[in-house]
N, C-alpha and C positions, 0 to 999 in steps of 0.2 A: 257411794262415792259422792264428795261435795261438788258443789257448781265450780267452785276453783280448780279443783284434781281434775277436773272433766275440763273445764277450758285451757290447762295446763297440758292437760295427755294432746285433746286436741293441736295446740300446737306444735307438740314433740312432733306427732302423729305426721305433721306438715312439714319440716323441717327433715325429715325422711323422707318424705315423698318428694323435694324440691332437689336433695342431694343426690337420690336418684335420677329423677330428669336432667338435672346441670350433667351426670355423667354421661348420660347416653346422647344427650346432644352435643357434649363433648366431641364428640369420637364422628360428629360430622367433619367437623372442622380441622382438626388436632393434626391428621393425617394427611395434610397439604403439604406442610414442613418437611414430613418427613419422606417423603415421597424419593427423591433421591438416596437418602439413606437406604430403603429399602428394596429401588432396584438395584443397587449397587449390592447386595448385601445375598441378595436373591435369586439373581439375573433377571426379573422380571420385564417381560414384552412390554410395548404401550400399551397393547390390550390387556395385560395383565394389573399393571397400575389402573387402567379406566375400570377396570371390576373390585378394584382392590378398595377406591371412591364409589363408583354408581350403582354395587353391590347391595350397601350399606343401606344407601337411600332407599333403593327398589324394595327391597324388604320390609325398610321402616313403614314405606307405606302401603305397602299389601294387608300389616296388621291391625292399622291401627282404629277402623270402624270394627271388624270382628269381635278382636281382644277389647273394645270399648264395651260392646252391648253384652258380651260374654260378661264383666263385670257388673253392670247395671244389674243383670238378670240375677247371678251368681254370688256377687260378693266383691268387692273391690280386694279385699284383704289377701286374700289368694292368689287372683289373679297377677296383683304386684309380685308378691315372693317367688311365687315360679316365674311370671320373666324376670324377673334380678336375678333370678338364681340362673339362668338360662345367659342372662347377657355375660354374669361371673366368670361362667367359666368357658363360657367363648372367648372372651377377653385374656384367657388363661391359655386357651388355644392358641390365639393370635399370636400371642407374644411367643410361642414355641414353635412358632412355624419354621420348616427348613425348607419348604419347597412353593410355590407360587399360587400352586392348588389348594394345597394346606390354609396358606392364608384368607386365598377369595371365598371358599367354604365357610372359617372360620366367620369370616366380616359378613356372610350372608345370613348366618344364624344370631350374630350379635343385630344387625338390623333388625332383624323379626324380632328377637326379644326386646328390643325398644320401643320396636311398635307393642308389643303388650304392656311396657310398660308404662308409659307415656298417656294412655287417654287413663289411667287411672289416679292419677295427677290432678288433672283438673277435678274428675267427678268426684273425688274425696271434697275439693274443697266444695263445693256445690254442697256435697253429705254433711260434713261437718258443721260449715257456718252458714247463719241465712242470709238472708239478698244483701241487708242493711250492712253487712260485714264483711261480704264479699272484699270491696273494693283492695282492702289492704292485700291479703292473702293475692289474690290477682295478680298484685302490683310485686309480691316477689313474686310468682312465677313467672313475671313480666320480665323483671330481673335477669331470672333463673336466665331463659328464654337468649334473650341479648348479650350477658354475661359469657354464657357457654359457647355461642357459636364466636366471637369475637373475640375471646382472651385463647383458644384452640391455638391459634398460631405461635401464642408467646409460650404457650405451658408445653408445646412441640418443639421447641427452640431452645428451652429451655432444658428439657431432659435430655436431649441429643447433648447441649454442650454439655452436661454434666458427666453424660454415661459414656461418649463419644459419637462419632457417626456411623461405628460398624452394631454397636447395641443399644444404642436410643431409642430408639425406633421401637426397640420392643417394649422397652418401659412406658410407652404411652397407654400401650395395653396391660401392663401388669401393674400399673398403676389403680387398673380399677378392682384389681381382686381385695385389698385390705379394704378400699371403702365397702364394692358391694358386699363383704361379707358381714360386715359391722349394721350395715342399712337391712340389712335378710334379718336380725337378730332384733335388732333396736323396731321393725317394721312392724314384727311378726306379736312384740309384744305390747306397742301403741296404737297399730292399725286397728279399728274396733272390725269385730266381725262382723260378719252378714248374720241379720236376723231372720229367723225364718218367716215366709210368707208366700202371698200369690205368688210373687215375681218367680218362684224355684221352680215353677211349673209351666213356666211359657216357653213355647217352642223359640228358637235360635234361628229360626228361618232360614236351614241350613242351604235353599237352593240361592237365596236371595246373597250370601253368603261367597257361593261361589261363581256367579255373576259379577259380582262386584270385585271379586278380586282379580277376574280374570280381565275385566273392563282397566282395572286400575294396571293392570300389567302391564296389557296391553296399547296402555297411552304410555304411561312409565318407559317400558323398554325402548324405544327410538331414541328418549328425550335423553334417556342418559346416556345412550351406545350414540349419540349422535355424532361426535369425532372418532369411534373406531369403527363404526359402519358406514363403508362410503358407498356413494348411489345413493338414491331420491327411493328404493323400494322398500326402506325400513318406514317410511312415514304411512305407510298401505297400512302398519302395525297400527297405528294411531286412529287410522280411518275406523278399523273394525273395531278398535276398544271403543271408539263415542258409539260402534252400534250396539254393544254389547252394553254399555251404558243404556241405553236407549232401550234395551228389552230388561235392563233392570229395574230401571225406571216404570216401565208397564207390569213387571211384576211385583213389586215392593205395591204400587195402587191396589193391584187385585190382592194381596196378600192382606194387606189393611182392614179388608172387608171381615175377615174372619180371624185377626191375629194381629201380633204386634208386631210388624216390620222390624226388617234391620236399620232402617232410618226411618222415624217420620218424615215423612216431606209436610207435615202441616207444619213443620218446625218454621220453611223459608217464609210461609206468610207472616211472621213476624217480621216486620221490615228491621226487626235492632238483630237481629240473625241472620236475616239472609245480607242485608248490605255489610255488616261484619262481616260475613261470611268470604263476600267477593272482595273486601277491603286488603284481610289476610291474604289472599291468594295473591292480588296482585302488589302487595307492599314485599312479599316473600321471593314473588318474581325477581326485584328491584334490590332488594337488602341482602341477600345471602351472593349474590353475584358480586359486591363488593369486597369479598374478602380471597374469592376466585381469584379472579384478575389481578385486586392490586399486590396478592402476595408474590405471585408471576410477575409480577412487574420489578418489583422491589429485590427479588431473587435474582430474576434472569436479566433482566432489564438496566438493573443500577448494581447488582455483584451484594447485594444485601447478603449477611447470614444467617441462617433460620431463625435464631434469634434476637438479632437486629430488626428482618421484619418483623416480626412477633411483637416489639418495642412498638417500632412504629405506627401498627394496627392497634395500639392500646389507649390512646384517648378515645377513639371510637368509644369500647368498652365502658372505660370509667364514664365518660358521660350517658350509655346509655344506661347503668347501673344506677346513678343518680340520679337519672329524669325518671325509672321506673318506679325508681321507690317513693318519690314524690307525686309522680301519676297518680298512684295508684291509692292514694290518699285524695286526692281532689278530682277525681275520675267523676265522681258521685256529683260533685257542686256544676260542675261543667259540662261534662256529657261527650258526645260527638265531636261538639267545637273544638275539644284538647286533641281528639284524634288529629284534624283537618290543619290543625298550628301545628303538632310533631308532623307532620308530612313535608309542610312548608319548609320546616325549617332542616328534614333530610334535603330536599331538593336544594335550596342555600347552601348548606355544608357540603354536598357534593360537587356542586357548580364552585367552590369557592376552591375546593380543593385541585379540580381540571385548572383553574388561573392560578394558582401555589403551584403547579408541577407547571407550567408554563412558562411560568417568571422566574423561579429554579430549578436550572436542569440539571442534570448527573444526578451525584449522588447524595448533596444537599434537599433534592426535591423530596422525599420523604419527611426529612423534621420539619421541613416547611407547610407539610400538607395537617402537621400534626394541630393546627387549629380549627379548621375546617371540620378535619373528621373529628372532635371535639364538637363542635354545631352539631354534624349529620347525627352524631350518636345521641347528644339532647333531646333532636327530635325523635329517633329510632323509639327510646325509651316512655316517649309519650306517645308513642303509635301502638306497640306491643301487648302490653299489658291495660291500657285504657281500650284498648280495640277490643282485647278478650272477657275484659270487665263488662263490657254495654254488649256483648255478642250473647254471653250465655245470663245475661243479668235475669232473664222471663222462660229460660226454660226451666221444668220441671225436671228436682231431684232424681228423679228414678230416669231420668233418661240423661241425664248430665254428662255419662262416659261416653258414649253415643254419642251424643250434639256435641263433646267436645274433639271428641277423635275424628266426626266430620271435618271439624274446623282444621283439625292438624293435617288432615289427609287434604283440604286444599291449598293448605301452607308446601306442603311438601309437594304436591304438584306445582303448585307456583314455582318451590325453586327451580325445582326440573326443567320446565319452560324455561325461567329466568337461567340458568345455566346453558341450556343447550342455544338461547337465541344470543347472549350475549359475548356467550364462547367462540362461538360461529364468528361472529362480528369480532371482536377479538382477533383471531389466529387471521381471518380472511386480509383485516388489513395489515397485520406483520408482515404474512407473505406478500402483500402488494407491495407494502414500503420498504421492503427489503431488509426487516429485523428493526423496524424504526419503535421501538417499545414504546415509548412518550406516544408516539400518535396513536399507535393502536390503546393503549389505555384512555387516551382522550376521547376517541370514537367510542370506547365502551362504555366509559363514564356517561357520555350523552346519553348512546340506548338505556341506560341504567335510569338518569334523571326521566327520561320518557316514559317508563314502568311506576315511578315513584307518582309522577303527576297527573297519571292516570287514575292511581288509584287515590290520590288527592280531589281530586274530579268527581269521583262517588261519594267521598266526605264531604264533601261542599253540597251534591247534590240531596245528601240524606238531610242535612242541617237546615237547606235551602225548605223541603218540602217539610220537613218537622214545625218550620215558624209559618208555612202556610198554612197547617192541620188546626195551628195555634196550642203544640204542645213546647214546654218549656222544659228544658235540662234539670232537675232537685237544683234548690239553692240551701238545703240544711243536710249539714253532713252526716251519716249515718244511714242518710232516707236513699231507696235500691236506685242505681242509675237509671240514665235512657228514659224514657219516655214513658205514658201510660200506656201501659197494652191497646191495641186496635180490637178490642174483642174479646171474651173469654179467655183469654190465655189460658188458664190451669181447666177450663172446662174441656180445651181442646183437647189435651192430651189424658185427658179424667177417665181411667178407669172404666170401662166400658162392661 
């Protein structure tokens, strides 16, 4: 095969892997809209609609360091096809559901298969191209990334008005059987295999394994059950997962000694990793909570209809799709600094959007806010994929599924948090103000900017100590982001 066929399959190869992730992140968001459709449709409880959403999530992030290092060691190639083929035809389930149970099962097993699929995403691209080339690839699944959680509400709004409100609902899910079976087909014949070598022989560190997922559950579970579990004793849940964390943490050390963990933890001493690392977790806080509330607002609030909200959650979208794709081209020139300006400039477009729903109230305040969230998604899009570009820019190929399925698994705890603290706040002042929707969105908008400036705060501080070390961002394009390694980098993680 010539260098062109090969850089050509390559990007098939990516172009698969990204229409698979745009779909399973789809299906975070999608199912907000439809949400009355389908207890109407079902009879489903409130607790049945909060499994039918916190289901989805919980799973996603049970899988997704397993299913990552399982591909590192294994083969990425594989690993994608069976969870695609896994989320297919859960997706095929959902949409056939008749009973309440039927469906929260179905959405349990489509999360998990997203968690397999998802950290194989990034490590492909890591596999495929080198550092110098990263930045583009990045920059779409920066894209992918912002695209799929934000246009969910419109492409939800949209099926419904198309098919009705008694079977819309289901075509969000049967929507994904033509694509996953096309991407199963087109995957299995661009995706290069795994070749063989040491890696087939390394244990999976199966206690380390289940440690961590019962850790991850066990934070997980409160965070998402946090409005159908009343009482302060579901947070007990939370207390024993950081311990269970805590003894995972001491065994992943000792395990190192003699084998290859389920995570390096040498990984966080790379300061472009670990402050990545925390950047994601709390920007994801901040950004996935925006699409929560304001679609609740817009719906319940101002009498929107699914796909009116949908409409009006969409400059969000397009600007975050445009700043990613230009991110992720000048990621490399710039560094950090583009992170710490898209922060700013989400915090501006949020605070800009609280004074548009201010200054117009009813049902005008949404096309009003539609410039604003045009800023907030500008910046979004130079937060996302420039944050994941300098995060995995110094780790090592072979572990690329792993360091990046970390990173997604504290994206997804972030939202968790970011859901259940600013839901909390949310619902807490409606019932105060007596159904006052305007103010209870303006309180959540603050907590929301508060999450964002936070993590704007780590970006400034990574920038701030970067010009004290006296390293400087690439200024020739092509050359790999971030910063010079602090040390060995590829000695660290070298084959022992």
């Amino acid at each position: 095969m010539t260098t062109t066929e090969q850089d050509a399959n390559r990007w098939k190869a990516l172009t698969v892997a990204l229409v698979a992730g745009f779909m399973t992140l789809l299906d975070v968001s999608i199912v907000n809209v439809a949400l009355p459709s389908i207890r109407a449709d079902l009879h489903l409880s409130a607790g049945g609609l909060q499994w039918v959403l916190s289901g989805y999530a919980l799973t996603f992030g049970l899988l997704l360091v397993p299913a990552g290092r399982f591909g590192d060691a294994r083969g990425r190639r594989t690993v994608f096809i069976v969870g695609l083929a896994a989320f297919t035809l859960a997706s095929a389930a959902a949409g056939l559901a008749t009973s309440s149970l039927w469906l929260v099962v179905a959405r349990l097993v489509q999360g998990a298969a997203a968690g397999v699929v998802n950290p194989q995403v990034s490590g492909l691209i890591q596999q495929l191209f080198r550092p110098a080339e990263r930045a583009r690839p990045f920059g779409l699944l920066g894209a992918t990334i912002g695209i799929s959680t934000a246009v969910g509400p419109l492409l939800g709004g949209l099926l419904i008005q198309v098919f009705g409100a008694e079977t819309g609902w289901r075509w969000i899910f049967f929507i994904n059987i033509p694509i996953g079976a096309a991407a199963i087909a087109l995957g299995w014949k661009w995706i290069p295999a795994r070749r063989a070598g040491r890696r087939e022989r390394e244990s999976l560190d199966p206690v380390g394994v289940l440690l961590l997922g019962l850790g991850v559950l066990l934070v997980l579970l409160p965070l998402v059950q946090e409005r159908a579990w009343q009482g302060q004793a579901k947070w007990l849940l939370l207390v024993a997962g950081l311990a269970v964390l805590a003894v995972f943490l001491a065994w992943e050390r000792r395990y190192d000694r003699r084998g290859t963990p389920l995570i390096e933890l040498r990984l966080f001493r790379v300061r472009s990793y670990g402050l990545g690392a925390l950047i994601g977790l709390l920007y994801f806080a901040g950004f996935t909570t925006i699409f929560f509330i304001y679609t609740l607002y817009l719906q319940s609030g101002l009498g929107y209809s699914a796909l009116q909200a949908g409409v009006a959650i969409t400059p969000f979208a397009l600007g975050s799709a445009a700043a990613a794709a230009a991110g992720g081209r000048i990621v490399n020139r710039y560094g950090r600094p583009l992170v710490a300006v898209g922060l700013a400039l989400v915090v501006t477009g949020l605070g800009g959007t609280v004074l548009a729903l201010d200054l117009v109230r009813g049902a005008g305040g949404g096309w009003a806010a539609a410039l604003p969230l045009l800023v907030a998604g500008i910046g979004s899009g130079l937060v996302i994929s420039p944050n994941q570009t300098l995060t995995l820019a110094e780790v090592p190929v072979e572990r690329a599924g792993s360091a990046g399925a970390v990173l997604q698994t504290g994206q997804r705890i972030g939202t968790a948090v970011g859901i259940a603290v600013v839901g909390a706040v949310f619902f807490n002042r409606l019932a105060a103000t007596g159904n006052d929707w305007s103010s209870a969105l303006r309180t959540a908008l603050l907590v929301t900017i508060g999450l964002v400036l936070v993590a704007l705060a780590a970006a400034v501080a990574d920038v701030l100590a970067a010009r004290r070390n006296g390293h400087r961002a690439p200024r020739r394009d092509g050359e790999p982001a971030g910063r010079p390694p602090s040390g060995d980098v590829a000695g660290t993680f070298r084959s022992r």
